[in-house]
DSSP file (Angstrom, degrees, kcal/mol; ACC not computed):
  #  RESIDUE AA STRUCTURE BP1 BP2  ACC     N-H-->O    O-->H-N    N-H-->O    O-->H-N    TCO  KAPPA ALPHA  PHI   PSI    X-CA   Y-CA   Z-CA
    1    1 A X              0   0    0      0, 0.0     2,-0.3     0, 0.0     0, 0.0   0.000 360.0 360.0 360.0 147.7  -85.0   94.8   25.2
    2    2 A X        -     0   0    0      2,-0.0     2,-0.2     0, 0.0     0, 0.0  -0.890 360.0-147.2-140.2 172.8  -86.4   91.2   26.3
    3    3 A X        -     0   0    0     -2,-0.3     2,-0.4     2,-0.0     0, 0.0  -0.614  19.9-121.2-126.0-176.7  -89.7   89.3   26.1
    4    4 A X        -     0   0    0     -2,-0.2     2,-0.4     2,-0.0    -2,-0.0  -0.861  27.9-176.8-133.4 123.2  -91.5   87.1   27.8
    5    5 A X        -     0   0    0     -2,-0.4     2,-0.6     2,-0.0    -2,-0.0  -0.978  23.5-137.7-145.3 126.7  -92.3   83.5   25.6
    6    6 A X        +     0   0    0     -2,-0.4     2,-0.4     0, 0.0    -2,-0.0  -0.709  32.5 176.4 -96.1 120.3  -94.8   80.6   27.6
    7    7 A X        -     0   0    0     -2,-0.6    -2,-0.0     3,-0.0     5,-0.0  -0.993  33.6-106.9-134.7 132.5  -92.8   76.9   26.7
    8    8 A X     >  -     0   0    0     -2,-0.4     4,-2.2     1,-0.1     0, 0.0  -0.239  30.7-106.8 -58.7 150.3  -94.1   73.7   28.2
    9    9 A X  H  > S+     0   0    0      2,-0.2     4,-2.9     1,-0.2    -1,-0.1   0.817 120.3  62.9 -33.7 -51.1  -92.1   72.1   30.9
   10   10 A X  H  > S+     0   0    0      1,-0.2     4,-1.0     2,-0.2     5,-0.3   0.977 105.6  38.5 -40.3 -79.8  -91.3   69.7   28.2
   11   11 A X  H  >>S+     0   0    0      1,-0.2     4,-3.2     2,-0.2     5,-0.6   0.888 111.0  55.3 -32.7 -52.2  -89.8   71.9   26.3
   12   12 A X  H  X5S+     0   0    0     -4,-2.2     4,-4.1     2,-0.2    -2,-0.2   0.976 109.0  57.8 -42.7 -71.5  -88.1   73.8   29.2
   13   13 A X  H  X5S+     0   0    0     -4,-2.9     4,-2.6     1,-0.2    -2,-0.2   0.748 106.9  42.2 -18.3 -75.4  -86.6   70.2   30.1
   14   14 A X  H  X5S+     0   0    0     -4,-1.0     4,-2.5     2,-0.3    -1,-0.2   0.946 114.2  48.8 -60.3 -47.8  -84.9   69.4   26.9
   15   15 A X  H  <5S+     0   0    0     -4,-3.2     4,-0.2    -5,-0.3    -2,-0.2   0.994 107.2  57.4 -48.9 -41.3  -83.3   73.1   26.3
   16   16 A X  H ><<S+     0   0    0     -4,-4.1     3,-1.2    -5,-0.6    -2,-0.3   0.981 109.2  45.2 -57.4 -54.2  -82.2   72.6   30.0
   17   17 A X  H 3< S+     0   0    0     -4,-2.6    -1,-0.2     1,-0.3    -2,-0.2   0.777 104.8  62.7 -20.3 -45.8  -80.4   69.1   28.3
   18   18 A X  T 3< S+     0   0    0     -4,-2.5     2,-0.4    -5,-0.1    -1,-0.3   0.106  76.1 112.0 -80.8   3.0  -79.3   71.4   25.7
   19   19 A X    <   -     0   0    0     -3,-1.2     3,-0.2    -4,-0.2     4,-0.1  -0.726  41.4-179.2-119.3 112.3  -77.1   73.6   28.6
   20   20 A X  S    S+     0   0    0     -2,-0.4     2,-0.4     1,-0.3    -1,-0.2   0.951  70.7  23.1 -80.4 -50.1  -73.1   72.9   27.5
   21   21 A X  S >  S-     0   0    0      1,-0.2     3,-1.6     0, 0.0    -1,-0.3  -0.939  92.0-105.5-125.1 128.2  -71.8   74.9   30.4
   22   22 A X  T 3  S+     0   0    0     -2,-0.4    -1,-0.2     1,-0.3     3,-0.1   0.204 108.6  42.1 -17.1 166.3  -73.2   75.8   33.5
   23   23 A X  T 3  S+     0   0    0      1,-0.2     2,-1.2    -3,-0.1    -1,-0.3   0.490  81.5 133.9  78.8 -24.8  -74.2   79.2   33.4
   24   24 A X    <   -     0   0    0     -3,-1.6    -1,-0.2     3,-0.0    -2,-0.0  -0.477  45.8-130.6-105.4 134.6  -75.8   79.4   29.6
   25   25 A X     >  -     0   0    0     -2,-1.2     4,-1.6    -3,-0.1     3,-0.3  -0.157  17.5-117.1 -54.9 163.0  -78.9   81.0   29.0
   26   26 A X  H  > S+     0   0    0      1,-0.3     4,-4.2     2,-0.2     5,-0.4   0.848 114.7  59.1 -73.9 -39.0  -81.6   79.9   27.2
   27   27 A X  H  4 S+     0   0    0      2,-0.2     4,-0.3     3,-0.2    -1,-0.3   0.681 104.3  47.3 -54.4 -21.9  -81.2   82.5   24.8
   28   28 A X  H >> S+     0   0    0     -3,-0.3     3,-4.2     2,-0.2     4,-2.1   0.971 113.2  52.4 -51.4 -74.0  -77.6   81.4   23.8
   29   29 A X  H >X S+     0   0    0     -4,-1.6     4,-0.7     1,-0.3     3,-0.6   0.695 117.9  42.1 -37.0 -58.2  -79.2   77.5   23.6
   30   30 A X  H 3X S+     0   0    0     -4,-4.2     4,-1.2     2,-0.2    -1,-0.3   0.634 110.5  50.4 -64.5 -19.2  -81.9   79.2   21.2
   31   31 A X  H <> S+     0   0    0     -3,-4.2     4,-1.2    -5,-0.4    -1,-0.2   0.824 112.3  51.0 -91.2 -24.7  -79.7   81.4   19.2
   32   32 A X  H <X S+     0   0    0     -4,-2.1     4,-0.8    -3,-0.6    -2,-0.2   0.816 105.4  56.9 -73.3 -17.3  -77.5   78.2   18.6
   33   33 A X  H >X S+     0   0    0     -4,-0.7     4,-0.9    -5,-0.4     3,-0.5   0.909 110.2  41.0 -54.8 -52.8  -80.4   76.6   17.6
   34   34 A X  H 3X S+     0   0    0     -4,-1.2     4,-0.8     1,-0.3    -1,-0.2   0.478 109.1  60.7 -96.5  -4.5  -81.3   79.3   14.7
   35   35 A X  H 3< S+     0   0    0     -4,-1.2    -1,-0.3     2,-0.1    -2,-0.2   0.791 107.0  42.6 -61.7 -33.1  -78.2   79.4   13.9
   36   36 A X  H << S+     0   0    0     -4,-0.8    -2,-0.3    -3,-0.5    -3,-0.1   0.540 112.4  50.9 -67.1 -18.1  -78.3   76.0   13.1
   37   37 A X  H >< S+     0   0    0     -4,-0.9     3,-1.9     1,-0.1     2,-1.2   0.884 110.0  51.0 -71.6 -92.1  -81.4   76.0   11.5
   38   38 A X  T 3< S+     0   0    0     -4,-0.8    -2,-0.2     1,-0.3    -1,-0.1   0.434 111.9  46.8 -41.7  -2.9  -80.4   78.9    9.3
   39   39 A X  T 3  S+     0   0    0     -2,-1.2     2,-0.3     2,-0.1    -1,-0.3   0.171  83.3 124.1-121.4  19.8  -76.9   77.1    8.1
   40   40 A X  S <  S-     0   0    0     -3,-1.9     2,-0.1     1,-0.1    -3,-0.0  -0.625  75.9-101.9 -77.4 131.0  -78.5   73.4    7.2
   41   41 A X    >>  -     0   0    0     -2,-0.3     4,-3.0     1,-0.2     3,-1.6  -0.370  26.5-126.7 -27.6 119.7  -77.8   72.2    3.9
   42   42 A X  T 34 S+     0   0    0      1,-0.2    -1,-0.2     2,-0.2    -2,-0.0   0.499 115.4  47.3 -71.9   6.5  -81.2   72.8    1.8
   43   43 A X  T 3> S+     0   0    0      2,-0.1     4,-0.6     3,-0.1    -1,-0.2   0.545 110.2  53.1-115.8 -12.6  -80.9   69.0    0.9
   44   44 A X  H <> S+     0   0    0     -3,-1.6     4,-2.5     2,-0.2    -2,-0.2   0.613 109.4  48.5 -77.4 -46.3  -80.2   67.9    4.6
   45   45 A X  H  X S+     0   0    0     -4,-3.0     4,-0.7     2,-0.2    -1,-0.1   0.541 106.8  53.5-103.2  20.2  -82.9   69.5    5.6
   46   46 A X  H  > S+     0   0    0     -5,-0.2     4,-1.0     2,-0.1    -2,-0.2   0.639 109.1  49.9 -89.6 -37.6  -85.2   68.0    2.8
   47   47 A X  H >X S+     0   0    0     -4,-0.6     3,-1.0     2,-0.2     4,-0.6   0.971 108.4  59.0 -69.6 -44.2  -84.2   64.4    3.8
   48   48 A X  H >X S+     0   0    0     -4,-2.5     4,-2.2     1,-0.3     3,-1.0   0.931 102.8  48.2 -81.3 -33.4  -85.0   65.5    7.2
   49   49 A X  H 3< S+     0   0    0     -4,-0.7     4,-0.3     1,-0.2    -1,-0.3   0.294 111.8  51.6 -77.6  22.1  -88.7   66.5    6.5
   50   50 A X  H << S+     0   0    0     -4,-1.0     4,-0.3    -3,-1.0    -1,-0.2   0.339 102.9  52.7 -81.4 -10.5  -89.2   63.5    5.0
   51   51 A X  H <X S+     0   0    0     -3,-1.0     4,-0.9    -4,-0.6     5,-0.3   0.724 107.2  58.4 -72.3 -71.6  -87.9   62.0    7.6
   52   52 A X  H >X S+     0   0    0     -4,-2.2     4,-2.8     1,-0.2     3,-1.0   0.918 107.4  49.7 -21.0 -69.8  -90.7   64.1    9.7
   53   53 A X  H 34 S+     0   0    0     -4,-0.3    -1,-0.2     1,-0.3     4,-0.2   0.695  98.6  60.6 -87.4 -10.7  -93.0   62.8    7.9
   54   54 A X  H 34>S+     0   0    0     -4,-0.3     5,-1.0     2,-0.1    -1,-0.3   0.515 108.9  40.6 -34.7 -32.0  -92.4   59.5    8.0
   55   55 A X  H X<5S+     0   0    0     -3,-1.0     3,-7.1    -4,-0.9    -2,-0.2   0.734 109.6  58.6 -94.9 -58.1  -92.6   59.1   11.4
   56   56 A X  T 3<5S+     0   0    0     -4,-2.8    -2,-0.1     1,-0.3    -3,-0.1   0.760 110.4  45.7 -46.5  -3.0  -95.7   61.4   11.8
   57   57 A X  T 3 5S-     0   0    0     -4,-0.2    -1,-0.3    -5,-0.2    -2,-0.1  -0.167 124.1-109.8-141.1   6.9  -97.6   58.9    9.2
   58   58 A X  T < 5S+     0   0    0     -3,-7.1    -3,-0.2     1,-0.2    -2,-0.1   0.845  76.3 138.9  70.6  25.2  -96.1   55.6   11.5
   59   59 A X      < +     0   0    0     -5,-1.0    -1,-0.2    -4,-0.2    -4,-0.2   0.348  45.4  96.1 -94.7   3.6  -93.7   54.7    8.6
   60   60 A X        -     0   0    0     -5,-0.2     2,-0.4    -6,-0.0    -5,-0.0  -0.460  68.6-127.8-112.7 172.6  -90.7   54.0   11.4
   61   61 A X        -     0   0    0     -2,-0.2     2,-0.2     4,-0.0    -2,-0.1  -0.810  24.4-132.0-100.8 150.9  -89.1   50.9   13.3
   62   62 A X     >  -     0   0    0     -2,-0.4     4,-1.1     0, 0.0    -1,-0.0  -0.362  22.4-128.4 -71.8 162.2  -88.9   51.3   16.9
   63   63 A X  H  > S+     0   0    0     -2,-0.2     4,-1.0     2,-0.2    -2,-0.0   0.490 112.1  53.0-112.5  15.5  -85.3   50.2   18.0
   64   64 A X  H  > S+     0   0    0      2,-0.1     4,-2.7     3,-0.1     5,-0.4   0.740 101.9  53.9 -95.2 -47.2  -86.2   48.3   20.1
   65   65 A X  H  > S+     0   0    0      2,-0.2     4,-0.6     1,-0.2    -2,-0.2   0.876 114.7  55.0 -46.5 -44.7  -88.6   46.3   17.7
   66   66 A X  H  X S+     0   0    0     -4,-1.1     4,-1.0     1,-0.2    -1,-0.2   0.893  99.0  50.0 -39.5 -69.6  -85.4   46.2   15.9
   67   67 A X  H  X S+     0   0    0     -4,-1.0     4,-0.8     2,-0.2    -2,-0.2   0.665 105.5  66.4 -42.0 -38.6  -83.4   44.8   18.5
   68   68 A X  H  X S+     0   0    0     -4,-2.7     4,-1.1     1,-0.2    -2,-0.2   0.697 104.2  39.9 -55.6 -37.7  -86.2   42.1   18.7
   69   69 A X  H  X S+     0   0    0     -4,-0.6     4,-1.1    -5,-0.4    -1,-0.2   0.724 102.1  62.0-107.8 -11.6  -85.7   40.6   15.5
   70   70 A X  H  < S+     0   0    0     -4,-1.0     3,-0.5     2,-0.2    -2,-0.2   0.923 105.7  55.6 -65.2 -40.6  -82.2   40.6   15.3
   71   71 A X  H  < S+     0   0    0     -4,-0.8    -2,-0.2     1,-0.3    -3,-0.1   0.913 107.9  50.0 -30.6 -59.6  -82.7   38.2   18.6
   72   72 A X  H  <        0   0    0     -4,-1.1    -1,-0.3     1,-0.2    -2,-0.2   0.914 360.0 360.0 -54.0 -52.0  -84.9   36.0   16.6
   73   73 A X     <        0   0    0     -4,-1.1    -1,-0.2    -3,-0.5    -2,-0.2   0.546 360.0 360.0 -83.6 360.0  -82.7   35.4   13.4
């Protein structure tokens, strides 16, 4: 049985990145996804929503900003 799910272009775009082999569905790309979700280290994936939230709350360097000041020194 299948469904129907509405995903922004965006989205579409990057899963379409996501595509190892010619040929793979989006359902493969998504079921490796949650597979990957579901097998993360619970401590991996605390350092990564902290991470999260760091950026959402402006806490990050650009790498380019980066790149800029290494220039300087």
């Amino acid at each position: 049985m299948y469904t129907t799910i509405k995903i922004s272009t965006q989205t579409k775009s990057i899963l379409d990145t996501m595509k190892i082999v010619d040929g793979e569905t989006y359902e493969q790309i998504i079921e490796d996804l949650i597979e990957d979700h579901l097998t993360l280290n619970p401590e991996f994936k605390k350092g990564l929503e902290a991470s999260r939230k760091e950026y959402r709350e402006g806490k990050t360097v650009s790498f380019s900003a980066i790149k800029a000041k290494l220039k300087s020194e």
